[in-house]
N, CA, C and O atoms as a GROMACS GRO file, in nm:
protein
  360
    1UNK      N    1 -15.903  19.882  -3.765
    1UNK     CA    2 -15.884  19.870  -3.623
    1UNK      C    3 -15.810  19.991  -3.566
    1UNK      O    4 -15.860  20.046  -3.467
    2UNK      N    5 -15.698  20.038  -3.617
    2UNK     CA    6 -15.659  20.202  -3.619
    2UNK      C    7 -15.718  20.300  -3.559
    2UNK      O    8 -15.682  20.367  -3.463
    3UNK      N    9 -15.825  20.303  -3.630
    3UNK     CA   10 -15.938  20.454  -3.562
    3UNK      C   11 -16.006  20.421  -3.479
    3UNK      O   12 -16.036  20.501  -3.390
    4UNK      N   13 -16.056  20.284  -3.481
    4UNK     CA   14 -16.097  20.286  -3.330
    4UNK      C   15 -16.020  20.242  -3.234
    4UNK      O   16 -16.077  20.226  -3.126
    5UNK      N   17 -15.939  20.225  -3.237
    5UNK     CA   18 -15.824  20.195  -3.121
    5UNK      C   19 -15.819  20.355  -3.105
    5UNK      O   20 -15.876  20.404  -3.008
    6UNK      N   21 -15.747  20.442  -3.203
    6UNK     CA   22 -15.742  20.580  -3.199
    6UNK      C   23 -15.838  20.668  -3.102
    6UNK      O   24 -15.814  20.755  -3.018
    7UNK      N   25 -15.988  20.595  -3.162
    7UNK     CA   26 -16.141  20.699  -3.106
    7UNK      C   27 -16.145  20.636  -2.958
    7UNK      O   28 -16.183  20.706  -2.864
    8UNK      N   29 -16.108  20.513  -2.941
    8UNK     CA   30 -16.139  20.492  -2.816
    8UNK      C   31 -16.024  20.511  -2.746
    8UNK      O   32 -16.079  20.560  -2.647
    9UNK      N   33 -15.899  20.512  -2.714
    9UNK     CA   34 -15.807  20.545  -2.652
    9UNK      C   35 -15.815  20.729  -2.614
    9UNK      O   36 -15.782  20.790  -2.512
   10UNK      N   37 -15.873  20.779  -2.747
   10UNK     CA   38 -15.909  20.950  -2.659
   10UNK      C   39 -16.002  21.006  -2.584
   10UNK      O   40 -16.010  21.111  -2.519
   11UNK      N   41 -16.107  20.867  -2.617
   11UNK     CA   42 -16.266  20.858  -2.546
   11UNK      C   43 -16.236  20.835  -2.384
   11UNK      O   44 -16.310  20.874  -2.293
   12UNK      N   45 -16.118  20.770  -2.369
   12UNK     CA   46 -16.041  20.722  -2.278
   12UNK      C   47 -15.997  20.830  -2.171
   12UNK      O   48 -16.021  20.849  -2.052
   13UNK      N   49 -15.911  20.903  -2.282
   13UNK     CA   50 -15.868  21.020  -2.181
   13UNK      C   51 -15.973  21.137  -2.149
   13UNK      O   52 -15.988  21.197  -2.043
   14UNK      N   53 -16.041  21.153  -2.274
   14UNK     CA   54 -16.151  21.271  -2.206
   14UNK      C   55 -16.225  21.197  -2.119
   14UNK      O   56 -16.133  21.180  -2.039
   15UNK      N   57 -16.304  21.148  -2.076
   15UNK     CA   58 -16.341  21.116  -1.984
   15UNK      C   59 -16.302  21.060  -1.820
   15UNK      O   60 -16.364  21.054  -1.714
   16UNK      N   61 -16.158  21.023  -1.872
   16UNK     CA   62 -16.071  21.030  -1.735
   16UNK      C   63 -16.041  21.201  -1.690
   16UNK      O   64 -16.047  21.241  -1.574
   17UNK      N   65 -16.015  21.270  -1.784
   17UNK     CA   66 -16.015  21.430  -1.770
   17UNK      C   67 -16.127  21.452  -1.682
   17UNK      O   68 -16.114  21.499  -1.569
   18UNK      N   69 -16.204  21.429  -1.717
   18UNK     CA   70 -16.415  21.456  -1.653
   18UNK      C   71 -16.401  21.426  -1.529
   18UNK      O   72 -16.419  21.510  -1.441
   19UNK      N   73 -16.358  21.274  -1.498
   19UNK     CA   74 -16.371  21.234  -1.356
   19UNK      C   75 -16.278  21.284  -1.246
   19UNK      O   76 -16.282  21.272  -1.124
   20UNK      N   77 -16.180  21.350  -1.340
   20UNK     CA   78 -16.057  21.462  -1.262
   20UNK      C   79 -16.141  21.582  -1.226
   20UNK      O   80 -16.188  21.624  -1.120
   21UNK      N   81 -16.143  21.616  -1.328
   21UNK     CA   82 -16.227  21.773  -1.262
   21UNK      C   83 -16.369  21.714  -1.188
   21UNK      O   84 -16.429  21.799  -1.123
   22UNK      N   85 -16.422  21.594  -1.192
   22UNK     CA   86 -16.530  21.594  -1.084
   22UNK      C   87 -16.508  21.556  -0.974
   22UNK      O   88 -16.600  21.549  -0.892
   23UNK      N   89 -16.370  21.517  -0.940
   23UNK     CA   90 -16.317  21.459  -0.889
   23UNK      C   91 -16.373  21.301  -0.810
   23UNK      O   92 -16.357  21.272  -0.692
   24UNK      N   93 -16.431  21.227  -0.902
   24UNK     CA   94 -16.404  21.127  -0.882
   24UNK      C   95 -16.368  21.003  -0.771
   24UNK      O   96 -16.304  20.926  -0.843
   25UNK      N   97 -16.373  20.953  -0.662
   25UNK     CA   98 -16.319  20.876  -0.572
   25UNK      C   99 -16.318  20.702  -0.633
   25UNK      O  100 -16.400  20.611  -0.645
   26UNK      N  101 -16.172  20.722  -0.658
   26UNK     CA  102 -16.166  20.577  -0.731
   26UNK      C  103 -16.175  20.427  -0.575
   26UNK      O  104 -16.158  20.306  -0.594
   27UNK      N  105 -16.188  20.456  -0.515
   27UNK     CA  106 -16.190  20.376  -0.406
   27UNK      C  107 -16.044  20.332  -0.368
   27UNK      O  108 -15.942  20.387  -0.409
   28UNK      N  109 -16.052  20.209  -0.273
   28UNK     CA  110 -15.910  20.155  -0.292
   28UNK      C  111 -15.866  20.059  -0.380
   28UNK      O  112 -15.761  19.994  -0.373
   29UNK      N  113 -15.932  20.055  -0.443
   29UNK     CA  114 -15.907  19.941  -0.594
   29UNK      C  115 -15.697  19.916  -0.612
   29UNK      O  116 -15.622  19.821  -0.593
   30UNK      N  117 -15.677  20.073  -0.660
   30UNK     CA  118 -15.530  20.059  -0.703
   30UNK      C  119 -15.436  20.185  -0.620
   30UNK      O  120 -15.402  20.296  -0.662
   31UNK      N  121 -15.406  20.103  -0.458
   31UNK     CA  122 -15.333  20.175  -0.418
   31UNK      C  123 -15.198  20.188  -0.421
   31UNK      O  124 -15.147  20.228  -0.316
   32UNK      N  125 -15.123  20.163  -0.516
   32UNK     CA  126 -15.005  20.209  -0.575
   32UNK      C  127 -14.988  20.264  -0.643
   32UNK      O  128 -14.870  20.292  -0.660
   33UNK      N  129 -15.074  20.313  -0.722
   33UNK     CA  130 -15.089  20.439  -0.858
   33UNK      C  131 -15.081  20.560  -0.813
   33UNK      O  132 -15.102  20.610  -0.703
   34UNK      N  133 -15.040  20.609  -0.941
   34UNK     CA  134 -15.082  20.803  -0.946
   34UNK      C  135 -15.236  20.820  -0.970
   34UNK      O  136 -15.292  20.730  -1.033
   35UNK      N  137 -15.319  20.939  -0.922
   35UNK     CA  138 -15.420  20.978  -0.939
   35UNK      C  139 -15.443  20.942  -1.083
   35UNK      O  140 -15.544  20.874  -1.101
   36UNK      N  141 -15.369  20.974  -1.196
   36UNK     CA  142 -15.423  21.007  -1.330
   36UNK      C  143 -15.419  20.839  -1.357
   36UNK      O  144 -15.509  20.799  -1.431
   37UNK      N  145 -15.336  20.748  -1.313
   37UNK     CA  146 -15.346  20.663  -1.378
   37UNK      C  147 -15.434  20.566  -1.322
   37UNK      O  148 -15.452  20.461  -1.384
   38UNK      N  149 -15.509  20.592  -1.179
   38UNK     CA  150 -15.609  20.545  -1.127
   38UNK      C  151 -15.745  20.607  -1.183
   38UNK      O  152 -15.850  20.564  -1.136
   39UNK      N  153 -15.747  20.686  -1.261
   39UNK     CA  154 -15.876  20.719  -1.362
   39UNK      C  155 -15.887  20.663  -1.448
   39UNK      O  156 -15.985  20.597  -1.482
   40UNK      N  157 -15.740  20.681  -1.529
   40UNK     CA  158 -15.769  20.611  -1.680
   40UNK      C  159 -15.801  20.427  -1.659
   40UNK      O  160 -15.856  20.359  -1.745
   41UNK      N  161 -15.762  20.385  -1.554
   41UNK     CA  162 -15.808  20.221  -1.537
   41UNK      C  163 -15.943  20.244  -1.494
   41UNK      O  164 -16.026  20.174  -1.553
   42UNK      N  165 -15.977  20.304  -1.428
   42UNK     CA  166 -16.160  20.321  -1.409
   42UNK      C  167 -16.220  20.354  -1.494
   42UNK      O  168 -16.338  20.318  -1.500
   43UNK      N  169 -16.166  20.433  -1.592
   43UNK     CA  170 -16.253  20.458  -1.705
   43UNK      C  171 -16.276  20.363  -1.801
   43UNK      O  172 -16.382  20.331  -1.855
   44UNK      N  173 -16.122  20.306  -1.821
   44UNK     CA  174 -16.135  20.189  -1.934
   44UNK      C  175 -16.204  20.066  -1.856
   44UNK      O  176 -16.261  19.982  -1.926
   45UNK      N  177 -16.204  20.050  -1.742
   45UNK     CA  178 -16.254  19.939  -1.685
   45UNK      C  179 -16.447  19.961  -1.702
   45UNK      O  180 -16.526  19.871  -1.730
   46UNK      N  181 -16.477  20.089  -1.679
   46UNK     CA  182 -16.571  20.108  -1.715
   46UNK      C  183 -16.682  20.120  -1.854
   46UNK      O  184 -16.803  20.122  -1.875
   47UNK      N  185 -16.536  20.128  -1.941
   47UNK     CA  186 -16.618  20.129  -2.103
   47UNK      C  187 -16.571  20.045  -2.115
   47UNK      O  188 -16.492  20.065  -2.208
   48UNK      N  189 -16.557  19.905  -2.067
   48UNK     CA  190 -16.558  19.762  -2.117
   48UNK      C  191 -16.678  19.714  -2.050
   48UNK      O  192 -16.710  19.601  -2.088
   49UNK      N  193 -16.723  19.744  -1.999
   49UNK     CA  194 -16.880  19.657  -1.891
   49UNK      C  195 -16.825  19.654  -1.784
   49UNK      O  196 -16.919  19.616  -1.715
   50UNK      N  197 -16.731  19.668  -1.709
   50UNK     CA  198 -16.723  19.626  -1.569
   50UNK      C  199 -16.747  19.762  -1.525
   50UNK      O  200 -16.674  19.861  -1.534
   51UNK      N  201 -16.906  19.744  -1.457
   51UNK     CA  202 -16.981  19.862  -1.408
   51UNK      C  203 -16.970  19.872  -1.265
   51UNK      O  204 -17.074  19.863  -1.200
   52UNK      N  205 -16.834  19.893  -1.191
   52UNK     CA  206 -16.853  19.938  -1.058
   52UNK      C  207 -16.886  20.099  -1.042
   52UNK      O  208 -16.804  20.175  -1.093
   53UNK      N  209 -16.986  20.150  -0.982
   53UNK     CA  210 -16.987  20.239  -1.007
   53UNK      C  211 -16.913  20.387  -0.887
   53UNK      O  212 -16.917  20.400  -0.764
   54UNK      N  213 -16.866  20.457  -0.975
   54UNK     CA  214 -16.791  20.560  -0.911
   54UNK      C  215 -16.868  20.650  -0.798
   54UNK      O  216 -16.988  20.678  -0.797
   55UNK      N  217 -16.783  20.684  -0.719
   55UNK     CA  218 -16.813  20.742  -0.584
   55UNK      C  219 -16.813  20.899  -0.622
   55UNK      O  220 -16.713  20.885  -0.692
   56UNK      N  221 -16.832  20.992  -0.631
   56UNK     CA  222 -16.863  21.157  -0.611
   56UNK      C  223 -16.861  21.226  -0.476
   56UNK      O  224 -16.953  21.232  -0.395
   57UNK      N  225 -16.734  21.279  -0.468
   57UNK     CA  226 -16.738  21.317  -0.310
   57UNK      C  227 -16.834  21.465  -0.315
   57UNK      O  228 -16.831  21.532  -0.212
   58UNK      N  229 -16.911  21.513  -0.424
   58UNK     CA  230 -16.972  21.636  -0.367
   58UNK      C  231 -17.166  21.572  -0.374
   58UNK      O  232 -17.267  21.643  -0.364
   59UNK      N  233 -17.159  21.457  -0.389
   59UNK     CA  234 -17.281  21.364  -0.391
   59UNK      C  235 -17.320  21.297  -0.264
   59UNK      O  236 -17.358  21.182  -0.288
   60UNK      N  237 -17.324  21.328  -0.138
   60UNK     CA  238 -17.339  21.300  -0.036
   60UNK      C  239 -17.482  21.268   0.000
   60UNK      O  240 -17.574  21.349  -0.013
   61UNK      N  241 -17.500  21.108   0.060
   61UNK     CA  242 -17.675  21.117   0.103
   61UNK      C  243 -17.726  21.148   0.233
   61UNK      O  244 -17.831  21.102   0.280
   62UNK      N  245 -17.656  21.221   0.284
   62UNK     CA  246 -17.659  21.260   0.424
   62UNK      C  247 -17.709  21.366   0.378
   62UNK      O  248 -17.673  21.434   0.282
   63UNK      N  249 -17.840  21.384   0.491
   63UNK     CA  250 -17.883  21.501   0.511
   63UNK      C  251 -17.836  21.621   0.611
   63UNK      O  252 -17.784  21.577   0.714
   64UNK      N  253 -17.842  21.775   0.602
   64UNK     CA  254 -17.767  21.823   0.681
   64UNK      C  255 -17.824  21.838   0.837
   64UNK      O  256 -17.944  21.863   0.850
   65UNK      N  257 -17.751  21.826   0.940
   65UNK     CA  258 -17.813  21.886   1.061
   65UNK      C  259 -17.784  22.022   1.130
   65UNK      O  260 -17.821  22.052   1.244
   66UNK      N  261 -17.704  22.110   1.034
   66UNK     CA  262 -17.693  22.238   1.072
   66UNK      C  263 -17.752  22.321   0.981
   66UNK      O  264 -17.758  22.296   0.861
   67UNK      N  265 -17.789  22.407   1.028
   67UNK     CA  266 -17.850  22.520   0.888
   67UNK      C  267 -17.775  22.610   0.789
   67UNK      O  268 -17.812  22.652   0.679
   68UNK      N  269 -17.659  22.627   0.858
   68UNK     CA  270 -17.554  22.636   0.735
   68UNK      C  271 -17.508  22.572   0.642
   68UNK      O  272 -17.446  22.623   0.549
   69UNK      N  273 -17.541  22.410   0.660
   69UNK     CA  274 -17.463  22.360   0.546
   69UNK      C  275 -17.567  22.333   0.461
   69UNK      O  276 -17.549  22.246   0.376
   70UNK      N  277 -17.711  22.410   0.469
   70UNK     CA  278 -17.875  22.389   0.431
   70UNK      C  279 -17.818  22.464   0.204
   70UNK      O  280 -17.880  22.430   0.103
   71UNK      N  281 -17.694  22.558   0.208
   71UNK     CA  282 -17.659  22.586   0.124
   71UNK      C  283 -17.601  22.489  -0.020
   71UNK      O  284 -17.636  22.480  -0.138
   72UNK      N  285 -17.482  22.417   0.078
   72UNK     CA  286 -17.452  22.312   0.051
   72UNK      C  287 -17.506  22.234  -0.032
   72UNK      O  288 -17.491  22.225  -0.154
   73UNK      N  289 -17.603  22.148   0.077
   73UNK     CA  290 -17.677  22.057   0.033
   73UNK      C  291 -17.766  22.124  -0.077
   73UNK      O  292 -17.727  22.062  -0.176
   74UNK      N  293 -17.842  22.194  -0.111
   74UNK     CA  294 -17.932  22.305  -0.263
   74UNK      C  295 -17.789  22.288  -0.366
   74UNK      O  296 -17.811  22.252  -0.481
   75UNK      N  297 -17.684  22.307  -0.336
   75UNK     CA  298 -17.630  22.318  -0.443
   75UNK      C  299 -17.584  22.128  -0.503
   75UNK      O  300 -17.534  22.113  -0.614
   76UNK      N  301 -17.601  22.047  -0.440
   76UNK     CA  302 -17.608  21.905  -0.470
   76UNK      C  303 -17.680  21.893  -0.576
   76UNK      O  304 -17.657  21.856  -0.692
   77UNK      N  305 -17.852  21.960  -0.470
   77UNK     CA  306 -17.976  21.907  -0.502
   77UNK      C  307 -17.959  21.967  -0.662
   77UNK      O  308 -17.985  21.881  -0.745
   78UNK      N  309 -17.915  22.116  -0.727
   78UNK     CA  310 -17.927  22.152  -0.822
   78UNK      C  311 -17.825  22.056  -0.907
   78UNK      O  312 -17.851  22.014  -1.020
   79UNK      N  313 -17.738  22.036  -0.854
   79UNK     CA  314 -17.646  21.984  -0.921
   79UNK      C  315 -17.726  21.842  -1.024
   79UNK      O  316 -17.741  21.832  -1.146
   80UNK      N  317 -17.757  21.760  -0.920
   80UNK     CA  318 -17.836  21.641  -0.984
   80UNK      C  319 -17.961  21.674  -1.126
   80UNK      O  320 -17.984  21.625  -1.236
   81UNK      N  321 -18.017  21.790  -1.037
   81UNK     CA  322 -18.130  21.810  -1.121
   81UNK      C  323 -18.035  21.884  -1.290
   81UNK      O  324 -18.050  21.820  -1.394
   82UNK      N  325 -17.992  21.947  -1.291
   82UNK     CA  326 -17.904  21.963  -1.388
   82UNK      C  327 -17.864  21.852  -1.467
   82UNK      O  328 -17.896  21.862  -1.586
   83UNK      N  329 -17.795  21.739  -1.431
   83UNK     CA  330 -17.754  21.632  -1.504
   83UNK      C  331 -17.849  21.546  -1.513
   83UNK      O  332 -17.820  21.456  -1.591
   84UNK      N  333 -17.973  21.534  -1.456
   84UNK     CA  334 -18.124  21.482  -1.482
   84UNK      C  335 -18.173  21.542  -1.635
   84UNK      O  336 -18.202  21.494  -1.745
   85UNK      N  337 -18.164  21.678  -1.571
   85UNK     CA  338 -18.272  21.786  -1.723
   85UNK      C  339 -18.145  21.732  -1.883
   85UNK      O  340 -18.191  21.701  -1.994
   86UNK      N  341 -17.972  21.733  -1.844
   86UNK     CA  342 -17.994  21.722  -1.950
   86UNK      C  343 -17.940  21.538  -1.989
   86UNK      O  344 -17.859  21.486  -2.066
   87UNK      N  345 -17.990  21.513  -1.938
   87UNK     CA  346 -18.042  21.329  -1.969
   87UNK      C  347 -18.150  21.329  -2.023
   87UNK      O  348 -18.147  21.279  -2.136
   88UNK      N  349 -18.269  21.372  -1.983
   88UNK     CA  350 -18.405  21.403  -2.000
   88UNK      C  351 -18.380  21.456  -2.157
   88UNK      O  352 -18.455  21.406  -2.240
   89UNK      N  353 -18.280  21.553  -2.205
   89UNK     CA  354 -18.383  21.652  -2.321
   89UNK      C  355 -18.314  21.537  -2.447
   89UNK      O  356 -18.369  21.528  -2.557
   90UNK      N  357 -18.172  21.443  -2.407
   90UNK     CA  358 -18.102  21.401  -2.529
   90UNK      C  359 -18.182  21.285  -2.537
   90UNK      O  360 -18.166  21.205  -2.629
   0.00000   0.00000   0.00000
């Protein structure tokens, strides 16, 4: 029980790490927490089955109505397609 308490408690933090640098929008679930410790409960809440799923503030479904933010939005669109291709190749 050791190592996996071990493997999953670091599975824990790298992936709360991930949703930091993607930054993540934990909603208002736990508004008395620190940022870090409002990840690591989304994460573990999430690798137990409780699949609410996380918000991405650079994932927007709004389309743009200015032509400057026409940049923007391509770099979404690549963004997705990126984490599509490599879903697709594993």
């Amino acid at each position: 029980m050791i190592p996996f308490i071990s493997f999953f408690f670091l599975w824990i933090v790298f992936f709360s790490l991930l949703a930091w640098i993607l930054k993540v929008e934990t909603g208002d679930d736990y508004p008395g927490l620190g940022v870090i410790w409002q990840y690591l409960i989304m994460t573990y809440r999430n690798s137990i089955g409780d699949l609410t799923p996380p918000a991405y503030g650079w994932l927007d479904t709004q389309f743009p109505d200015d032509k400057s933010k026409t940049y923007d939005y391509m770099g979404k669109n690549f963004m997705i397609l990126i984490i599509w291709f490599i879903w697709l190749i594993n």
